[in-house]
C-alpha positions, 0 to 999 in steps of 0.5 A: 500500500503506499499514500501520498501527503503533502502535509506541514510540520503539525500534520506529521502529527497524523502521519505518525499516528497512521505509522502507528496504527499500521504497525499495530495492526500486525503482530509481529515475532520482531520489531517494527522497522520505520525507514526515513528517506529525504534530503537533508533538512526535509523532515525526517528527525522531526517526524522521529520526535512527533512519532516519539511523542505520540508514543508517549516518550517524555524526553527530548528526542535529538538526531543521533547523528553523532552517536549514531542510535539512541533508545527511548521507553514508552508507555505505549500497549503496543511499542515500549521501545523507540530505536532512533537511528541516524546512518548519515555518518556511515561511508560503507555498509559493513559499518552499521555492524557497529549498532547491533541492531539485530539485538534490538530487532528481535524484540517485537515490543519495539519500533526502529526507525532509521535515517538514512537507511540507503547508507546501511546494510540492506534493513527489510522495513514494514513502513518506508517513508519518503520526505521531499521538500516542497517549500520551507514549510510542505513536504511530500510525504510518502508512505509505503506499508509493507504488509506482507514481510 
């Protein structure tokens, strides 16, 4: 299924409440795996922190762009954990090994959401959204459920 929103930052508050209607529908053996594409500047961490906040995450979610995964818990009945991750910084695949990502996505009360997933090894994803700038204040959202994983 995919959906296109051209939508400004207080709609993100619904795409993100879509993404979690959509993951809860499914009950999965694994975590949830959220991917983020765009351009720089498009939207990706701020959708991460209206999707965190939606979950019930207190603290301030930041990019993790330095050090490359930050973990949040949640009150949430489907999602306990928030894995944000940032793979800008990598220049080669093999380099996320560093995350131990398959730790957290082997728990299924957890979503993953990952920037810049292109720069990582391959990550199969139950929702892809695509961020692309229209103006300072739209985007074009795109969202791609992948029911069948």
């Amino acid at each position: 299924m995919q959906e296109s929103h051209t939508v400004g930052q207080k709609d993100l508050e619904a795409i993100a409440e879509r993404v979690v209607y959509l993951l809860s529908q499914d009950k999965r053996d694994r975590a949830s795996v959220v991917l983020l594409e765009g351009d720089m500047g498009a939207g990706k961490t701020t959708f991460t922190q209206i999707l965190a906040k939606y979950l019930g995450v207190v603290e301030n979610v930041n990019s993790p762009t330095f050090i490359l995964k930050k973990e949040y818990k949640t009150p949430h009945n489907n999602f306990r954990k928030v894995v944000h991750i940032d793979a800008y910084r990598f220049t080669h695949p093999k380099e996320s090994k560093v995350l131990r990502l398959e730790d957290n996505l082997e728990d299924r009360d957890t979503i993953v959401v990952i920037e810049w997933p292109s720069k990582m090894n391959y990550i199969k994803a139950d929702i892809r959204l695509s961020f692309e700038v229209i103006d300072d204040d739209t985007r074009e959202v795109t969202l791609v459920y992948e029911k069948d994983i």
